[in-house]
C-alpha positions in Angstrom: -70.5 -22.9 48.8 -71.9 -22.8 45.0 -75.1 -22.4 44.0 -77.1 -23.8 40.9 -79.6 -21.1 39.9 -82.8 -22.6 37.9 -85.2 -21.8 35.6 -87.5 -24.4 33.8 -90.6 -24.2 31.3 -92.9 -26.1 31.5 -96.7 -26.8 29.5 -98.4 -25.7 32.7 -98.6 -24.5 35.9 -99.3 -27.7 38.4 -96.5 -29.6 38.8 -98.4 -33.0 38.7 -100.1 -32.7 35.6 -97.6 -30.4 33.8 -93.9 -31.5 32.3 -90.7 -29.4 31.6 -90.1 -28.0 28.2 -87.1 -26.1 29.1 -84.3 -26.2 31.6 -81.7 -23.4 32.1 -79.1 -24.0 35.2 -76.2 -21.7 35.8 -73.8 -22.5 38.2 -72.4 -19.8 40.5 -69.4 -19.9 42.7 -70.1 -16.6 44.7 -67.6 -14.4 41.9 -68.7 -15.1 38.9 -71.2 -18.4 37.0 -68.8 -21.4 36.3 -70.6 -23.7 34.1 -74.2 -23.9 32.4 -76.7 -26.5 31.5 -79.8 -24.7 29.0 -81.7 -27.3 26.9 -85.0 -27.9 25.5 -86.8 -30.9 26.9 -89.4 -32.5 25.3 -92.3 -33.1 27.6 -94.1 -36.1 26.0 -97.2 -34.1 26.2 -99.0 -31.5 24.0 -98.0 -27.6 24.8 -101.0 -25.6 25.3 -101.5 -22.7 22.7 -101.6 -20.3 25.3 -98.1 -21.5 26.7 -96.6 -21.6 23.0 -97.9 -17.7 23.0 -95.9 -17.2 26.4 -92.6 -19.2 25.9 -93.0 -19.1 22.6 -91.9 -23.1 22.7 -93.7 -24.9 19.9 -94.2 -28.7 19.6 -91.9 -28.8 16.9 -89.1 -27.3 18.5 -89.5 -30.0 21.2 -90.1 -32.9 18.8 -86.4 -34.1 18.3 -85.0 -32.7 22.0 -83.9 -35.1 24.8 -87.0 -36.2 27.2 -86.3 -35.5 30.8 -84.9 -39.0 31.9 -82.1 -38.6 29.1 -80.7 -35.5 30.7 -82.2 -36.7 34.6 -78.8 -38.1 35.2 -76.8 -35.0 34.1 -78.9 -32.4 36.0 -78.2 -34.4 39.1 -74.4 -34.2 38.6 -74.9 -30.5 38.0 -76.4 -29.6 40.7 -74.5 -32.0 43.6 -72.8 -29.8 46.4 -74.8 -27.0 45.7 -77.8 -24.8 47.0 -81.0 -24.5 44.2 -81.7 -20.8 43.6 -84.5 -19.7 41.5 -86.9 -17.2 41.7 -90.2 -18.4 43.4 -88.5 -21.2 44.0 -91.3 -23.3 45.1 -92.4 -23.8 41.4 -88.9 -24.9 39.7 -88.1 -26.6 42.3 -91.3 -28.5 42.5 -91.5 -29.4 38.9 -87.6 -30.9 39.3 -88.9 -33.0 42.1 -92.2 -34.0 40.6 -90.2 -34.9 37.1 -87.6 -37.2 39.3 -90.3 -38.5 41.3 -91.8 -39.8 38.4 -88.6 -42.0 37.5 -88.6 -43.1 41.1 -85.4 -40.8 42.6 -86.4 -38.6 45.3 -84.4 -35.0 44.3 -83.8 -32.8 47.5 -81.3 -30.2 47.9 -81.2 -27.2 50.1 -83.0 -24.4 48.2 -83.1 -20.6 48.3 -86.2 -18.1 46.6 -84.9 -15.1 45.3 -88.6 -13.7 45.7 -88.2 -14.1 49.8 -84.7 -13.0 49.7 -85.3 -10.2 47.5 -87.7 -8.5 49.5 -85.2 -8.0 52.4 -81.9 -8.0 51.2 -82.7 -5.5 48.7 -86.3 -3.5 50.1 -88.3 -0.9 49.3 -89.1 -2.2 44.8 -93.0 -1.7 43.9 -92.8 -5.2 42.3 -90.6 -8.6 43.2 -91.4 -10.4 40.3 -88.7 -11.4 37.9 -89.4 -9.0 34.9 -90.4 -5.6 37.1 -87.3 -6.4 39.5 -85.0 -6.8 36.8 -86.1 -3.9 35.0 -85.9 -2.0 37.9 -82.5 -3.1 38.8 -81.1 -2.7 35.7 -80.7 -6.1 34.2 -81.8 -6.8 30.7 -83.4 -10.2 30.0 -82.7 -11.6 26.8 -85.6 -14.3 25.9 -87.6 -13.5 28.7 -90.3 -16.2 29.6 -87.3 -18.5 27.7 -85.5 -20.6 30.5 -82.3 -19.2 29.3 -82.6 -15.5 29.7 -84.7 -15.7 32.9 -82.3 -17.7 34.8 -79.5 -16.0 33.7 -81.4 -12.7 34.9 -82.0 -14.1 38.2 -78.0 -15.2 38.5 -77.6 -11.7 37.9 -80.2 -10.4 40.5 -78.6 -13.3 43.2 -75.2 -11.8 42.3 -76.0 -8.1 43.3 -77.8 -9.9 46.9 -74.9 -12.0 47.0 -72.3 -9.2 47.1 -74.7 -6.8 49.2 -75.6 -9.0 51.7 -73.8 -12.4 52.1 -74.8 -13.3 55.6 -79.3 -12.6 55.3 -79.2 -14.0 52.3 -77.6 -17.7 53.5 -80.3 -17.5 55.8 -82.9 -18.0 53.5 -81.6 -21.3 52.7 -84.2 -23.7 53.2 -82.4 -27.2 54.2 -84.2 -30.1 53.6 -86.1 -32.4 56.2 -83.6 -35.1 57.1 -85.6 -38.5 57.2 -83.4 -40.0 59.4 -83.8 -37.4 62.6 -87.7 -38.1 62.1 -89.6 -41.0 63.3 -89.9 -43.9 60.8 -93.5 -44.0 60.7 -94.3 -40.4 59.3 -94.4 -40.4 55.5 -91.9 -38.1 53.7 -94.0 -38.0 50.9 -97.3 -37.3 52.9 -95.2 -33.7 53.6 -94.6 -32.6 49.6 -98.8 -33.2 49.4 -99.6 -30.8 52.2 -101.1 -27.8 51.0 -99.6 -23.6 51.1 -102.8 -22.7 52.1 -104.1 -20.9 55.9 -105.2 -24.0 58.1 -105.1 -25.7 61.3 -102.7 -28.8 61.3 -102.5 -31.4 64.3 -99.5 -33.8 65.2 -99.9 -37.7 66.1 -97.2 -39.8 67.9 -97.0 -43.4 66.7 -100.0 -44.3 69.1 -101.8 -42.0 67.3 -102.4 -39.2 70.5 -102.8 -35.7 69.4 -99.7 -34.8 70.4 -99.4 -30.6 68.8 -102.1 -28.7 66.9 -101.2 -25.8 65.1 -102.0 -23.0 62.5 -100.3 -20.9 59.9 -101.3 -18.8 56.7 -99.0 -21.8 54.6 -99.9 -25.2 56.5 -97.0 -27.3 54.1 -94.0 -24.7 55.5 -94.9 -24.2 58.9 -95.0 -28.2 59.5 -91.5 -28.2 57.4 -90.2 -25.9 60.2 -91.3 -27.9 63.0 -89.8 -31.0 61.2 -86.4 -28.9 61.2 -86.3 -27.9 64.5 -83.4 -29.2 66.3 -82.6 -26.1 68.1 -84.0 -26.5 71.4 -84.6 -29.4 73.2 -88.6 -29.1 72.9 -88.3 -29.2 68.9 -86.4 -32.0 68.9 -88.2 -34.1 71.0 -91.4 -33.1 69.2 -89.7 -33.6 65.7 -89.4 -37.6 66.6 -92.3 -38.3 67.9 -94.4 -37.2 65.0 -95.4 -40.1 63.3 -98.9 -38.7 61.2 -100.5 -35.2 60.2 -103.4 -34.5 59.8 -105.1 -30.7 58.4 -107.8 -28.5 57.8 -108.2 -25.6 55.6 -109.6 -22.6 56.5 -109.0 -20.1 54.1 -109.4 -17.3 56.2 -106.3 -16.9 58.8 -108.7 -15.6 60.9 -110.9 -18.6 61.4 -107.5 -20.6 61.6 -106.1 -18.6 64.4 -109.9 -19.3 66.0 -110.2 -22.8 65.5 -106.7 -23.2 66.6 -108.1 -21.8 70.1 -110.7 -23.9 70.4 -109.0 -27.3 69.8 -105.9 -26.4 72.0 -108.4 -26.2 75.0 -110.7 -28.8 74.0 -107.9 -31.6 73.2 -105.0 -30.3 75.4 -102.2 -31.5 73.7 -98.9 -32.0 75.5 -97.0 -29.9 73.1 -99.4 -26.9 73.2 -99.1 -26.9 77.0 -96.5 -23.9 77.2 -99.1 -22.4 74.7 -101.8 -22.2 76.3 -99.9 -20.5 79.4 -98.4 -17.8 77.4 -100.7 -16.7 74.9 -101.7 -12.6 75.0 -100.0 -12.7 78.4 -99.5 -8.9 77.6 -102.2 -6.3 78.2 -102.9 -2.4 77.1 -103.8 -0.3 80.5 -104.8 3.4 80.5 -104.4 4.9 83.7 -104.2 8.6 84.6 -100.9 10.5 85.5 -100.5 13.1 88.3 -101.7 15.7 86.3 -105.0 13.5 85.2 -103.9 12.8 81.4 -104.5 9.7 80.4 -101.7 7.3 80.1 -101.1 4.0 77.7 -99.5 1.4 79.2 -98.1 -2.1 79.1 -97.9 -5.0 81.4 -98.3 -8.8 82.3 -101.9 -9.5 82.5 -101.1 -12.2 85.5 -100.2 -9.3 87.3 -102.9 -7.2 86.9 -106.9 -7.7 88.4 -108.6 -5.0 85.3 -109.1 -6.5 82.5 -107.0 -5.2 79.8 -108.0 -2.3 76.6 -107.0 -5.4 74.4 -104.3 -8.0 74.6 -100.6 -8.8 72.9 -98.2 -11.5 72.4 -95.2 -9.3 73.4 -94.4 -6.5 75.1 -92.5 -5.2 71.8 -96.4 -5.5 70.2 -97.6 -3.8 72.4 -95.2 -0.7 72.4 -95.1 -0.5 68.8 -99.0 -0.7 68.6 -99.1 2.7 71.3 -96.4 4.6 68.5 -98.2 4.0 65.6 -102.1 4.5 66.8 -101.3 7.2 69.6 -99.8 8.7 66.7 -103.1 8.7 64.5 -105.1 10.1 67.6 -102.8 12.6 68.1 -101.6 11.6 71.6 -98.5 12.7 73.0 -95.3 10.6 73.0 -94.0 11.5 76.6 -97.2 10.9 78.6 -97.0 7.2 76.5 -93.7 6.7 77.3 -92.8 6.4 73.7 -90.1 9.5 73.9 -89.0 9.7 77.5 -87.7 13.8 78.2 -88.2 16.5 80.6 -89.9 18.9 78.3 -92.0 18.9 75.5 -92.0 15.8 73.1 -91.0 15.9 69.6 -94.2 16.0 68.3 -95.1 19.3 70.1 -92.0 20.7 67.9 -93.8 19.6 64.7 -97.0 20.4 65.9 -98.5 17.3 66.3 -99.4 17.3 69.7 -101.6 19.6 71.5 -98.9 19.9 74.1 -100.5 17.2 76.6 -96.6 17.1 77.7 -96.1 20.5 78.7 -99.9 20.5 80.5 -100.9 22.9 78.2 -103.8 21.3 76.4 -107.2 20.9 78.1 -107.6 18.2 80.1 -111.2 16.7 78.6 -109.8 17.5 75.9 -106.8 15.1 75.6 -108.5 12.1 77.5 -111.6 12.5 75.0 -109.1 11.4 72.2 -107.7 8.6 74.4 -111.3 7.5 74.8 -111.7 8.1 71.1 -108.9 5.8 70.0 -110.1 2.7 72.8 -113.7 2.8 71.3 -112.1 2.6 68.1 -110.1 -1.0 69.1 -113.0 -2.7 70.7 -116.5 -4.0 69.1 -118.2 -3.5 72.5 -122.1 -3.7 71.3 -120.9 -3.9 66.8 -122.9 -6.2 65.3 -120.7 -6.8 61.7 -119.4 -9.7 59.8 -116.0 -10.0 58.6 -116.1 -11.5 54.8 -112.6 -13.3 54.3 -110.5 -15.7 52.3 -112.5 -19.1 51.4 -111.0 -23.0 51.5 -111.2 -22.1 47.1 -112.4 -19.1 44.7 -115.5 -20.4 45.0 -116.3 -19.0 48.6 -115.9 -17.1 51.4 -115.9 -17.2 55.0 -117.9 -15.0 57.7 -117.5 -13.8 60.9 -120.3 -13.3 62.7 -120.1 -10.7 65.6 -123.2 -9.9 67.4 -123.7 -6.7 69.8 -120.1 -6.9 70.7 -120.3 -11.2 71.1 -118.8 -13.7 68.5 -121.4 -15.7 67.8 -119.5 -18.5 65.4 -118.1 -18.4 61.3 -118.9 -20.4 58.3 -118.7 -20.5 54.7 -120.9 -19.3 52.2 -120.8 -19.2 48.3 -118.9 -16.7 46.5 -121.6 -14.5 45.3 -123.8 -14.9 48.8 -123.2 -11.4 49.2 -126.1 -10.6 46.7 -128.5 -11.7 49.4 -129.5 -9.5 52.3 -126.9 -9.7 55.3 -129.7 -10.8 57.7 -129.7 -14.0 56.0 -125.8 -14.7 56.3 -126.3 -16.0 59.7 -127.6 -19.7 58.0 -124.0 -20.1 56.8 -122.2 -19.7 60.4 -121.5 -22.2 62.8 -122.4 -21.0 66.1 -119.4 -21.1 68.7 -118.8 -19.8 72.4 -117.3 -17.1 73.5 -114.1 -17.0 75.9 -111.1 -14.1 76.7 -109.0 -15.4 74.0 -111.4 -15.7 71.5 -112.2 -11.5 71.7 -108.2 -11.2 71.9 -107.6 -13.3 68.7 -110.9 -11.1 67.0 -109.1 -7.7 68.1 -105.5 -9.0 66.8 -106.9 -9.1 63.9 -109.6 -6.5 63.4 -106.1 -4.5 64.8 -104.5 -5.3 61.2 -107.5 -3.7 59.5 -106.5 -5.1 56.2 -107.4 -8.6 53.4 -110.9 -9.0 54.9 -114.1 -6.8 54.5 -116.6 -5.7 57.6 -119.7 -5.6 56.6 -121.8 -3.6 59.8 -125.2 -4.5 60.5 
């Protein structure tokens, strides 16, 4: 397999109202780069000042170069047979796509980011973007914010994954969506205008019945998965009946997650009916031992008549949520069945655990920070908002929890905040209350970061 990694300048930073002033492409055979394509472009548009101070690209230098549809047919050839690398991929690739769109050739190839792959085929750097990683790394870039030196630095970046990690990092190939496994009637180009932004998104078949609904923090890739997925027998099916999309930002992933809920059990869609059985089917107990301590533990809320501490979508969740909190509490790891032994628990050894495991700390004692961390997961009789993410920078959305009840979210203005929070309320929609509603609130408030409470 070869790959053709990218970099391209360009006067702006939209792909629709910007045009390439640079294109470097080096072509990489998994040893060693084989060939290169690096030449100015000229854009047939003005270059900002602020982008000459960047790129340090004048209009002058670009005066006399070739315009994109002189070199269109070229950069095609060079890139055939291969997979598109660049780092943050979305925006090369994009402007490649955009600039071929425009001369009415629609430019897909399977496409890696060397951002995403980065991150977990070589973890644990402060910063993943180009300059800090390379720095980091090593690697010297020679022209950097040029398209020359900043694609030749992430060859050299893709190299070191390459050779580290062969197998992860083929899997962030993203493949294209093949038009002909879709149905006819749904728009390719309706897909490239969805937005990367939180939302709810909902599926039509060619009758136009709601067929799916959806949510996800980057609305344009999660409905490119679905349209992907071919590997079970419900995905496929799904895949070709979708004939329109519709969405809705919400900004906040919270209010996605929420509205997501809501719709799914007011609409019923066909596709959501394995959904709606198996959402939080797992459940946080505490229960006492024989000795009276009080235990942590996990099972199928079907199977169970008391209502659950707080729910989970898996029972991995669920463990890994009792590790890290009964840790903070100072609970001990055998009585939660997080380090099964006969004696005392590795924590005792390190001294941080009263010795619960051994029956040597108090009894009230222990249970008292059981009861301690459960208060601390539940809003049982808060009042708060939580002040999150808006549709754009120009607001925010709210949360409104009252005496332990959501009471419904909304939007306000960015700078509502100056105004007293006992007048927030007019910007909230009010909404009912149901079990999964207080699960979704508590998976989140369970994160505890990217929004703001504001207590009442």
């Amino acid at each position: 397999m070869h790959y053709v990694i990218v970099d391209v300048e360009t006067t702006g930073g939209s792909p629709k109202q910007s045009k390439i002033t640079e294109i470097a492409m080096y072509k990489y055979d998994g040893t060693q780069i084989i060939d290169e394509l690096v030449s100015l472009i000229n854009p047939e548009q003005p270059i900002p000042e602020f982008i000459v101070r960047l790129t340090g690209i004048t209009n002058p230098m670009v005066a006399e170069a070739p315009k994109f549809y002189e070199l269109a047919k070229e950069i095609l050839s060079f890139c055939e047979g291969c997979v598109f690398v660049a780092h943050n991929v979305g925006f090369d690739y994009g402007m490649l796509r955009h600039e071929f769109k425009s001369l009415g050739y629609d430019f897909r190839f399977p496409h890696l980011c060397t951002v995403r792959a980065a991150r977990f085929v070589i973890p644990g750097y402060d910063s993943y973007s180009l300059g800090k990683l390379a720095a980091s790394l090593g690697i010297p870039i020679d022209g950097r914010h040029r398209a020359g030196g900043d694609a030749l630095a992430t060859a050299k970046i893709f190299d070191l994954m390459y050779h580290k990690d062969p197998n992860n990092l083929a899997s962030f190939i993203q493949h294209e969506i093949n038009p002909k496994k879709v149905n006819p009637k749904l728009s390719i180009d309706a897909i490239d205008e969805l937005p990367t932004k939180a939302g709810v998104y909902r599926f039509y078949d060619e009758f136009n019945h709601l067929i799916y609904i959806g949510k996800s923090k980057n609305i344009k890739k999660r409905v490119e998965q679905h349209l992907r997925n071919n590997s079970t027998h419900k995905g496929e099916i799904m895949m070709q009946e979708i004939a329109r999309i519709e969405h809705e930002l919400t900004g906040s992933e919270l209010i996605a997650m929420l509205l997501e809920s809501e719709l799914i059990k007011t609409h019923k869609p066909k596709f959501n009916r394995q959904l709606r059985k198996s959402i939080f089917t797992y459940g946080l107990y505490d229960e006492p031992d024989d000795q009276g301590y009080l235990t942590l533990k996990v099972g199928l809320t079907s199977k169970s008549s008391a209502a659950p501490i707080t729910y989970f979508n898996s029972r991995k969740e669920a463990h890994d949520f009792i590790k890290i909190r009964g840790d903070q509490f100072g609970l001990c790891q055998k009585i939660n069945g997080v380090y099964p032994t006969k004696d005392a628990c590795f924590h005792y050894s390190i001294k941080q655990c009263a010795g619960a495991c051994i029956g040597i700390e108090p009894l009230d004692e222990y249970n008292e920070k059981v009861s301690q961390m459960i208060r601390a997961m539940s809003y049982e009789e808060d009042s708060f908002y939580i002040i999150d993410k808006g549709r754009s920078k120009m607001e925010r959305s709210i949360i409104w929890i009252e005496r332990g009840t959501y009471r419904g979210h909304g939007y306000a203005p960015f700078h509502f905040n100056s105004s007293s929070p006992e007048y927030w309320k007019r910007f909230v929609q009010l909404k009912d209350e149901n079990r999964d509603i207080r699960s979704i609130i508590n998976l989140y408030l369970r994160k505890g970061t990217g929004f703001k409470l504001v207590r009442l």
